[in-house]
N, CA, C and O atoms as a Maestro MAE file, in Angstrom:
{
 s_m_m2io_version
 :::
 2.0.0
}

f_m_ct {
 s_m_title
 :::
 protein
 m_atom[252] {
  # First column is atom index #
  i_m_mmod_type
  r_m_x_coord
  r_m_y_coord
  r_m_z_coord
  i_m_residue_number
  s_m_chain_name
  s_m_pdb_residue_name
  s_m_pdb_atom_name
  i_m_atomic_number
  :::
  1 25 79.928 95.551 109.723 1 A "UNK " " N  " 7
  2 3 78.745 96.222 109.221 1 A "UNK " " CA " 6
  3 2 79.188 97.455 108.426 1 A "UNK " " C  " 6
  4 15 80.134 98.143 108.810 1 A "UNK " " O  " 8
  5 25 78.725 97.637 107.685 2 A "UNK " " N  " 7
  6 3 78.578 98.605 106.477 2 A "UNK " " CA " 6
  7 2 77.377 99.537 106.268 2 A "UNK " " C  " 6
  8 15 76.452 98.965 105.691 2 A "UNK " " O  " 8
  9 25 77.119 100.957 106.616 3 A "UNK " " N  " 7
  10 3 75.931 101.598 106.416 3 A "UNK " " CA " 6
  11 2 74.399 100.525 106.962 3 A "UNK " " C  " 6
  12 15 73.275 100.572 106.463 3 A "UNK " " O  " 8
  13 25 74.852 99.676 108.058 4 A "UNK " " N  " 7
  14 3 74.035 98.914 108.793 4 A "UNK " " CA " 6
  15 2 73.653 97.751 107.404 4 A "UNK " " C  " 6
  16 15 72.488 97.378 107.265 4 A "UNK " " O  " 8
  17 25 74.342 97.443 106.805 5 A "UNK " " N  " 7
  18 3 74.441 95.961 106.312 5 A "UNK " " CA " 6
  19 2 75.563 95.326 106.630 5 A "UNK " " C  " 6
  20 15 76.645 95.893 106.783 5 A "UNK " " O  " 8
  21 25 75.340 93.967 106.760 6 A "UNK " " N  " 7
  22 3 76.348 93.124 106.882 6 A "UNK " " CA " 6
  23 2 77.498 93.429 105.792 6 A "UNK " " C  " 6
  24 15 77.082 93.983 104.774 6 A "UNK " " O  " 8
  25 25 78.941 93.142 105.850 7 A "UNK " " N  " 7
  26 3 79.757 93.426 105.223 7 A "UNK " " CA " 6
  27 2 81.080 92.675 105.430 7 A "UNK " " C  " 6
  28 15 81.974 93.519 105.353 7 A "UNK " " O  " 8
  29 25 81.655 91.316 105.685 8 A "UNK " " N  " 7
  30 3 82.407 90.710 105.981 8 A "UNK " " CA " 6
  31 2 83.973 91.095 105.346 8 A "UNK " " C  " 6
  32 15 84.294 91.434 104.207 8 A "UNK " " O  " 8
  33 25 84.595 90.940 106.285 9 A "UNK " " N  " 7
  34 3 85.797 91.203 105.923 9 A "UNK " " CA " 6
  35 2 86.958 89.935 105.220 9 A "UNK " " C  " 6
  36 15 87.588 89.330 106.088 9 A "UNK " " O  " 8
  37 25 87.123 89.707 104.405 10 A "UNK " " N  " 7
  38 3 88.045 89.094 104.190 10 A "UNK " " CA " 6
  39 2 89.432 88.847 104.813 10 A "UNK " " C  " 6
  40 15 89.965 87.751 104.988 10 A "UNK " " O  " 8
  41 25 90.000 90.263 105.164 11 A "UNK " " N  " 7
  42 3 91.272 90.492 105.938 11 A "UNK " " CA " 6
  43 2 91.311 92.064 106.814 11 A "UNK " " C  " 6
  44 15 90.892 93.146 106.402 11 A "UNK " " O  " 8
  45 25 91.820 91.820 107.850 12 A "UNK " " N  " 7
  46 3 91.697 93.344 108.096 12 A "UNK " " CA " 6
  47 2 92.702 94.473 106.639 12 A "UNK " " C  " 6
  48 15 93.711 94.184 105.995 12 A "UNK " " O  " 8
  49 25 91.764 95.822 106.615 13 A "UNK " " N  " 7
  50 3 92.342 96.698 105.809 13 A "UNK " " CA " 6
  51 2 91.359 98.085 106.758 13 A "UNK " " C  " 6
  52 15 90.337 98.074 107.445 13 A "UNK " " O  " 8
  53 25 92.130 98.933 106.411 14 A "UNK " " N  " 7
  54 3 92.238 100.544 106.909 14 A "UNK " " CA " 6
  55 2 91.102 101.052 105.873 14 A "UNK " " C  " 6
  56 15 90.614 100.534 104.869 14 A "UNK " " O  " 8
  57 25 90.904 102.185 106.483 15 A "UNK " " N  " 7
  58 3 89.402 103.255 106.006 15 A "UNK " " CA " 6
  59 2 90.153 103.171 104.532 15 A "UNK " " C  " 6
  60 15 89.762 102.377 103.676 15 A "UNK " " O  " 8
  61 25 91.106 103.937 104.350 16 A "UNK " " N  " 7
  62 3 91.411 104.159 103.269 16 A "UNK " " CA " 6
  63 2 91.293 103.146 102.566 16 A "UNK " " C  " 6
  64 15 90.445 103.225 101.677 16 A "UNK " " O  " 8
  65 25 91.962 102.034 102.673 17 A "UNK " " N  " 7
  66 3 91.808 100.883 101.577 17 A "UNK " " CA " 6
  67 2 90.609 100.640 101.200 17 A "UNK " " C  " 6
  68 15 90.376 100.487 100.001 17 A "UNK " " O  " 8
  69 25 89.554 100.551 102.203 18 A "UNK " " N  " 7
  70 3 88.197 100.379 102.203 18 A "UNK " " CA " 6
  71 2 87.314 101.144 100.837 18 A "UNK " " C  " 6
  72 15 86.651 100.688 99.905 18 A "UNK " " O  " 8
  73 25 87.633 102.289 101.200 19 A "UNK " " N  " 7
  74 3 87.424 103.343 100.046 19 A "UNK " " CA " 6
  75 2 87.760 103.465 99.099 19 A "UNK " " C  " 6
  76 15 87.037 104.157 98.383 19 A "UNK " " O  " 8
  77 25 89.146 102.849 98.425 20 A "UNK " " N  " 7
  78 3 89.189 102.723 97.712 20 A "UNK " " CA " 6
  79 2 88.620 101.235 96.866 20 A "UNK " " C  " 6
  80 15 88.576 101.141 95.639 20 A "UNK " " O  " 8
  81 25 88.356 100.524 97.500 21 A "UNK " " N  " 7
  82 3 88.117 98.989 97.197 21 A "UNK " " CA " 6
  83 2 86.243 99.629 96.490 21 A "UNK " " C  " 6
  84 15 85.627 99.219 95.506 21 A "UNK " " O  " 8
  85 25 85.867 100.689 97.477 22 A "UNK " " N  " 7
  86 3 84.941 100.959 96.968 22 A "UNK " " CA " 6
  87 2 84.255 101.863 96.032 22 A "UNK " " C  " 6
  88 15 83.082 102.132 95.772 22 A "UNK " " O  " 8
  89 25 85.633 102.304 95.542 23 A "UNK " " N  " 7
  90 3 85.757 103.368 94.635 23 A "UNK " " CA " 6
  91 2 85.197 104.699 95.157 23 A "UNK " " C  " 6
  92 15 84.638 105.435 94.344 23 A "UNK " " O  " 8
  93 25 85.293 105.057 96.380 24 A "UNK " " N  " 7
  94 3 84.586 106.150 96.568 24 A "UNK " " CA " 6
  95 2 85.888 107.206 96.847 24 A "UNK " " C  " 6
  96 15 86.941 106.937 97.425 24 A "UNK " " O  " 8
  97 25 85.447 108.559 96.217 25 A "UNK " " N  " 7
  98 3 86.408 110.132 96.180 25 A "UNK " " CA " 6
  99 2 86.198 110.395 98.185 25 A "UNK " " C  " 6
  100 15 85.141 110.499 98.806 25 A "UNK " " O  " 8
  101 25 87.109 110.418 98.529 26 A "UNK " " N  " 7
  102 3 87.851 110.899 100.083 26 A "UNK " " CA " 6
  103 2 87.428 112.547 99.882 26 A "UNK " " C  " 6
  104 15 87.241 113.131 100.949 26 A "UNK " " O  " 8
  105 25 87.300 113.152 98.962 27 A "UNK " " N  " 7
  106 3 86.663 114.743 99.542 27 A "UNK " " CA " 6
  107 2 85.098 114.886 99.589 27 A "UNK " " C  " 6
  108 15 84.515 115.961 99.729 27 A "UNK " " O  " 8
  109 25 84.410 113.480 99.435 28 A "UNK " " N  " 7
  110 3 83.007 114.081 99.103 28 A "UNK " " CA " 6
  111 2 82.386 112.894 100.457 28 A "UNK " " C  " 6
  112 15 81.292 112.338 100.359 28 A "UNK " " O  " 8
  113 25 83.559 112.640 101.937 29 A "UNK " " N  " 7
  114 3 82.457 111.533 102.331 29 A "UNK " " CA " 6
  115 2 82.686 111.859 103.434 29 A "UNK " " C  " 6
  116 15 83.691 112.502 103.739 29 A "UNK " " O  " 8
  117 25 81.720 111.445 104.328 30 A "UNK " " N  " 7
  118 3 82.671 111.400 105.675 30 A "UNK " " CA " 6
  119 2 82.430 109.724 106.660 30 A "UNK " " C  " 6
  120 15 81.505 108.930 106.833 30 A "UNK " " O  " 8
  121 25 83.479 109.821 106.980 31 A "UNK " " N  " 7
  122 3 83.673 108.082 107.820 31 A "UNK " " CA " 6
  123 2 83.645 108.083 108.873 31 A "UNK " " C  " 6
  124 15 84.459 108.759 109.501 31 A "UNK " " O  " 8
  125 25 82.277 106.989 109.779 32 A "UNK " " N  " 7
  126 3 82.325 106.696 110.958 32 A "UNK " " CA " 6
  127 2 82.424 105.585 111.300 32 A "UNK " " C  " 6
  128 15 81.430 104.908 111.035 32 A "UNK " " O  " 8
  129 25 83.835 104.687 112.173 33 A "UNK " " N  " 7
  130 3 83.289 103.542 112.887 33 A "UNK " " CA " 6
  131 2 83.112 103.931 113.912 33 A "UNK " " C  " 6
  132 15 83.438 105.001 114.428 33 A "UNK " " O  " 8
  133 25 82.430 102.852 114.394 34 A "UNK " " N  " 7
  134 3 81.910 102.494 115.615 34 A "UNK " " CA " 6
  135 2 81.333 103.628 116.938 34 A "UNK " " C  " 6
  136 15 81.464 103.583 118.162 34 A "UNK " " O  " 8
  137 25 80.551 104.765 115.866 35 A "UNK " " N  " 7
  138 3 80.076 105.551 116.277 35 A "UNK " " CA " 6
  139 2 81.206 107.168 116.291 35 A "UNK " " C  " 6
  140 15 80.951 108.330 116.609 35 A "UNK " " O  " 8
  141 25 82.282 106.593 115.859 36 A "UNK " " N  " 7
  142 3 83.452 107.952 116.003 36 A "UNK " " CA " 6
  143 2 84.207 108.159 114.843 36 A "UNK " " C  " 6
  144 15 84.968 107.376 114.275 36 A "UNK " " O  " 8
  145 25 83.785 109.754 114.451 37 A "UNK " " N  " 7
  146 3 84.242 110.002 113.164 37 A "UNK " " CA " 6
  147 2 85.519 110.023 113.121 37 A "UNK " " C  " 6
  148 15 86.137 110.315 114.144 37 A "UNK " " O  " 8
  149 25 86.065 109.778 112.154 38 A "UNK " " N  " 7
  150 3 87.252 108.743 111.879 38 A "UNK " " CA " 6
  151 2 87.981 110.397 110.578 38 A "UNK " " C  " 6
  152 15 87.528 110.509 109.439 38 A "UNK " " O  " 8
  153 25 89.229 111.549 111.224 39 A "UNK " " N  " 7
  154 3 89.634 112.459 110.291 39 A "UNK " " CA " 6
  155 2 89.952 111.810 109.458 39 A "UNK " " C  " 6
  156 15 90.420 110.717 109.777 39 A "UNK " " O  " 8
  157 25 89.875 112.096 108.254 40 A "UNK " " N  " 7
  158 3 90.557 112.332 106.904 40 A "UNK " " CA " 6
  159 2 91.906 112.132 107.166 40 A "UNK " " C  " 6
  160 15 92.361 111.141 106.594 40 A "UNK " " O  " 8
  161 25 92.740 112.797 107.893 41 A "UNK " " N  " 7
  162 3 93.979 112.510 107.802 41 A "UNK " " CA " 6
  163 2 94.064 111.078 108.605 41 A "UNK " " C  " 6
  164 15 95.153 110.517 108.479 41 A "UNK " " O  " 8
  165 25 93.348 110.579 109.197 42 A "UNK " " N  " 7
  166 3 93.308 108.954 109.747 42 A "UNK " " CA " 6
  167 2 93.377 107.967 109.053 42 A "UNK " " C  " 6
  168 15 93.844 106.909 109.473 42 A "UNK " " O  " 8
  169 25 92.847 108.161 107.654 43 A "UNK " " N  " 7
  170 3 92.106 107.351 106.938 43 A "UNK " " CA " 6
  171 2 93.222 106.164 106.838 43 A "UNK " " C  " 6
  172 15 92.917 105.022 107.184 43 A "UNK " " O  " 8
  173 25 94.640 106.503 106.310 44 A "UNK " " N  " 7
  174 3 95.077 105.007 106.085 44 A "UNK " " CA " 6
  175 2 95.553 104.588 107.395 44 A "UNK " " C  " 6
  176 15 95.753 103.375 107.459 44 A "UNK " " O  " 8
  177 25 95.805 105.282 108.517 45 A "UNK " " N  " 7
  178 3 96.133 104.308 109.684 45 A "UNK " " CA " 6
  179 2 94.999 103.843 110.781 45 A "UNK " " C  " 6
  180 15 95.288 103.459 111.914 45 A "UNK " " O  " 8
  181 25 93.630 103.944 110.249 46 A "UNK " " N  " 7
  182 3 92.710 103.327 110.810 46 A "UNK " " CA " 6
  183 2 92.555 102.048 110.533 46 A "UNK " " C  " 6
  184 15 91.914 101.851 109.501 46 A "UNK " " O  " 8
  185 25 92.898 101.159 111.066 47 A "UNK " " N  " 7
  186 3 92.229 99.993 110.511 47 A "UNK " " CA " 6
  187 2 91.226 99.348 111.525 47 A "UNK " " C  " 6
  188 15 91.054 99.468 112.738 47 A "UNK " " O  " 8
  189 25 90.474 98.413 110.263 48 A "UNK " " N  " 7
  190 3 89.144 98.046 110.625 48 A "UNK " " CA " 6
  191 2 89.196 96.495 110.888 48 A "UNK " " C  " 6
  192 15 89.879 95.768 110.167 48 A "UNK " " O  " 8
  193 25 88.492 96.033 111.886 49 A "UNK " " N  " 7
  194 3 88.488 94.245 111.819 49 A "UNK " " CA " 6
  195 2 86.948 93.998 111.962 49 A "UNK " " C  " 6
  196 15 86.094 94.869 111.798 49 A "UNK " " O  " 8
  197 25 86.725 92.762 112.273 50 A "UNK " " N  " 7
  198 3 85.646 92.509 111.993 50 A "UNK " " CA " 6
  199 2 84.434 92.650 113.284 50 A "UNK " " C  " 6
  200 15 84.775 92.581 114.465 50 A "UNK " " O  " 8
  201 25 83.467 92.788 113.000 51 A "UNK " " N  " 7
  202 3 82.618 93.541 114.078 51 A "UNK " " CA " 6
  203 2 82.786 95.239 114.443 51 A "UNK " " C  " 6
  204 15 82.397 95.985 115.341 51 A "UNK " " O  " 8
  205 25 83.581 95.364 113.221 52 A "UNK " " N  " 7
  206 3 83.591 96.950 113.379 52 A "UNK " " CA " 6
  207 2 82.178 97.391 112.775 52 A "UNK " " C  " 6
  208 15 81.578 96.439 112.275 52 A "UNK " " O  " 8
  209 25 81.602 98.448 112.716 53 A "UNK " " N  " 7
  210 3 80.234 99.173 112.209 53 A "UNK " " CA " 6
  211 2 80.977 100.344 112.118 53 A "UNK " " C  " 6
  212 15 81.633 100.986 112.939 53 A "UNK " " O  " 8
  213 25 80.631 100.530 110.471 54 A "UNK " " N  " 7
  214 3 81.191 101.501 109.548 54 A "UNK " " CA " 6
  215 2 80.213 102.441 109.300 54 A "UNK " " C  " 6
  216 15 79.125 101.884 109.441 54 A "UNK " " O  " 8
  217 25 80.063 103.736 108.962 55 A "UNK " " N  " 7
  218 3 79.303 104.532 108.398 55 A "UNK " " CA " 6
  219 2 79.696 105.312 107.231 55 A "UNK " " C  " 6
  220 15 80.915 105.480 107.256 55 A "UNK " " O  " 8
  221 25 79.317 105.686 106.535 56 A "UNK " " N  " 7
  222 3 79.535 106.333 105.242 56 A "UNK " " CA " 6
  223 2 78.445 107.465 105.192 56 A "UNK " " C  " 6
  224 15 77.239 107.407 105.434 56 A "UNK " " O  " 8
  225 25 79.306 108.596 104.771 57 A "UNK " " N  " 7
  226 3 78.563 109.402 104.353 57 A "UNK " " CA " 6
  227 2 78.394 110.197 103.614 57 A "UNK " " C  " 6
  228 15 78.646 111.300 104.098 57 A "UNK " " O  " 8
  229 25 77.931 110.245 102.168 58 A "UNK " " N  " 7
  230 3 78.143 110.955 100.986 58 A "UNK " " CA " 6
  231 2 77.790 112.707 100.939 58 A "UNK " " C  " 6
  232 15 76.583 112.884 100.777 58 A "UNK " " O  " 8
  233 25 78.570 113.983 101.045 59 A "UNK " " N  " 7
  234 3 77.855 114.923 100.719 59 A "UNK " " CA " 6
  235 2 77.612 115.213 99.732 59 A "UNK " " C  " 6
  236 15 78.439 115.303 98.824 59 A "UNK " " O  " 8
  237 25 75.855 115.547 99.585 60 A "UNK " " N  " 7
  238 3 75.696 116.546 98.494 60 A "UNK " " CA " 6
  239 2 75.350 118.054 98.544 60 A "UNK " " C  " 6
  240 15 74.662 118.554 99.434 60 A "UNK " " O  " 8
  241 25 75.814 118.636 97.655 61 A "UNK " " N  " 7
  242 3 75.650 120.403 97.513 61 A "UNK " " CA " 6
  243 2 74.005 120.750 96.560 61 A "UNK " " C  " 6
  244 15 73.352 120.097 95.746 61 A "UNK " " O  " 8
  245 25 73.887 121.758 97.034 62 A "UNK " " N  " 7
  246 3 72.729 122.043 96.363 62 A "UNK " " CA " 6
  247 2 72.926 123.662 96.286 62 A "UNK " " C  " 6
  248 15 73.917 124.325 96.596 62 A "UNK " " O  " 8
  249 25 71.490 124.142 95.704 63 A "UNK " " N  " 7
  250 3 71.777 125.580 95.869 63 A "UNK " " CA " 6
  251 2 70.498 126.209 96.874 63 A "UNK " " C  " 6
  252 15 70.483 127.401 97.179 63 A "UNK " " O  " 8
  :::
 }
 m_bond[251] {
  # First column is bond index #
  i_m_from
  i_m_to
  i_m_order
  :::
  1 1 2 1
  2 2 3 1
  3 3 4 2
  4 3 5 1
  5 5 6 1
  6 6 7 1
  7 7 8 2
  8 7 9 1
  9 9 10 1
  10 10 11 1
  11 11 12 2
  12 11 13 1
  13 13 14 1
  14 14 15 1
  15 15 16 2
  16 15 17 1
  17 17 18 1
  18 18 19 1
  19 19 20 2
  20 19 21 1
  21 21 22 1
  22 22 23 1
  23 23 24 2
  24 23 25 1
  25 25 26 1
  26 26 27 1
  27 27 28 2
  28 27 29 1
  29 29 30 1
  30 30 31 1
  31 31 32 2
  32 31 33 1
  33 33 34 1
  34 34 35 1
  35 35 36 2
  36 35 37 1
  37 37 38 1
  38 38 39 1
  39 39 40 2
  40 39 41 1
  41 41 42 1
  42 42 43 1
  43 43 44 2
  44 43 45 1
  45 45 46 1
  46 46 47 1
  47 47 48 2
  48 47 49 1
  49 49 50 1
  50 50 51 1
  51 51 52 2
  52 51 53 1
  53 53 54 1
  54 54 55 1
  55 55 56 2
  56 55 57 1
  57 57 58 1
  58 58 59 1
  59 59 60 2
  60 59 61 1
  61 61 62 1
  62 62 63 1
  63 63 64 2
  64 63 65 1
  65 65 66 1
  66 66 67 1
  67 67 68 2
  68 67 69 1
  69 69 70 1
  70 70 71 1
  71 71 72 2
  72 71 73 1
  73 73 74 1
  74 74 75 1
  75 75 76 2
  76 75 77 1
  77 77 78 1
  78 78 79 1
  79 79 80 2
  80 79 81 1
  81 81 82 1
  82 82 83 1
  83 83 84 2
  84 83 85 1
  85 85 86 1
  86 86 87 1
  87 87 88 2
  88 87 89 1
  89 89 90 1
  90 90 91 1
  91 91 92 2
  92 91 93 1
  93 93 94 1
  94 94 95 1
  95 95 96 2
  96 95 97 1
  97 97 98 1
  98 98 99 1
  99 99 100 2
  100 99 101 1
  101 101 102 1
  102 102 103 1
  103 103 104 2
  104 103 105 1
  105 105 106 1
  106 106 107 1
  107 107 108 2
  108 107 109 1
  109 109 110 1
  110 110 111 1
  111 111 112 2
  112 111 113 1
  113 113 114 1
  114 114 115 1
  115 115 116 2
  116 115 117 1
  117 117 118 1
  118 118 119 1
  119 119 120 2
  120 119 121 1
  121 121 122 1
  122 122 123 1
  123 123 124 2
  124 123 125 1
  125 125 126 1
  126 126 127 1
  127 127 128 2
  128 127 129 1
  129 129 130 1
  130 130 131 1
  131 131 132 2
  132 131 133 1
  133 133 134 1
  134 134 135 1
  135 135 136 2
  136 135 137 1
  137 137 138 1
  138 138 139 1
  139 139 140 2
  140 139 141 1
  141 141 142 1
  142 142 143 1
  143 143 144 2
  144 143 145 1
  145 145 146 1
  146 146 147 1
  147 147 148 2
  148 147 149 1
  149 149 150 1
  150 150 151 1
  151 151 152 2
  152 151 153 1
  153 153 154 1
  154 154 155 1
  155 155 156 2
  156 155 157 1
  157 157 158 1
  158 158 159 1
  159 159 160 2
  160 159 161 1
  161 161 162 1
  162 162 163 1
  163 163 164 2
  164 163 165 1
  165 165 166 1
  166 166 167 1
  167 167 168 2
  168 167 169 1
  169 169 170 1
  170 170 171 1
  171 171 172 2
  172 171 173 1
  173 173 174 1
  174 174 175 1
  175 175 176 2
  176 175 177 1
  177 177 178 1
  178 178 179 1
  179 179 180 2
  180 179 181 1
  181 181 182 1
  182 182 183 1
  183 183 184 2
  184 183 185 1
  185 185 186 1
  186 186 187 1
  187 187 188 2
  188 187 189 1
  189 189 190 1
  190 190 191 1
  191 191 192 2
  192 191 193 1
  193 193 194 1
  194 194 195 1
  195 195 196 2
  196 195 197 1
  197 197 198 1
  198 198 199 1
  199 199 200 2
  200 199 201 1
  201 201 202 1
  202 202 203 1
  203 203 204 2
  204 203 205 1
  205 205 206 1
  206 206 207 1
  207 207 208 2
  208 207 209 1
  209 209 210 1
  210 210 211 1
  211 211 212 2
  212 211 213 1
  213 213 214 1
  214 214 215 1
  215 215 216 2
  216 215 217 1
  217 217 218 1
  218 218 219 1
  219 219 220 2
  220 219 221 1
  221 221 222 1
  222 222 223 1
  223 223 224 2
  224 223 225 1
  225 225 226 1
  226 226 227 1
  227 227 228 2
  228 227 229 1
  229 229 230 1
  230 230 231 1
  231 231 232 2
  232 231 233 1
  233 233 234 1
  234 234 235 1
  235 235 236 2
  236 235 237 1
  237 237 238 1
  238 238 239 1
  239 239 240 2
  240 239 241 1
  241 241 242 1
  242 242 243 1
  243 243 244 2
  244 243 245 1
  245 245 246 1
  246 246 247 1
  247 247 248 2
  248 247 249 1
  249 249 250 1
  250 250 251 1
  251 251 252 2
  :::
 }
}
């Protein structure tokens, strides 16, 4: 699962790969599986398999 959509994995791959597969910038997000935020410095030795539930989370700034 992906931001609570289905999201199948092809092969297992790590947060990081993930992110990048999805083109998303690593300073503007923050990553949760399976309910536990997942540091930044984790990102490439997390890996994900299937039945994991991912969260994403984009910040935005305002004034």
């Amino acid at each position: 699962m992906l931001n609570g959509e289905p999201w199948p994995l092809e092969a297992p791959l790590t947060v990081a790969e993930l992110l990048v597969k999805l083109g998303l910038d690593t300073r503007k997000i923050a990553v949760e599986c399976n309910e536990e935020l997942v540091p930044r410095s984790r990102y490439g030795e997390t890996w994900l398999k299937e039945g994991d539930a991912v969260e994403i989370v984009h910040f935005i700034g305002g004034g």
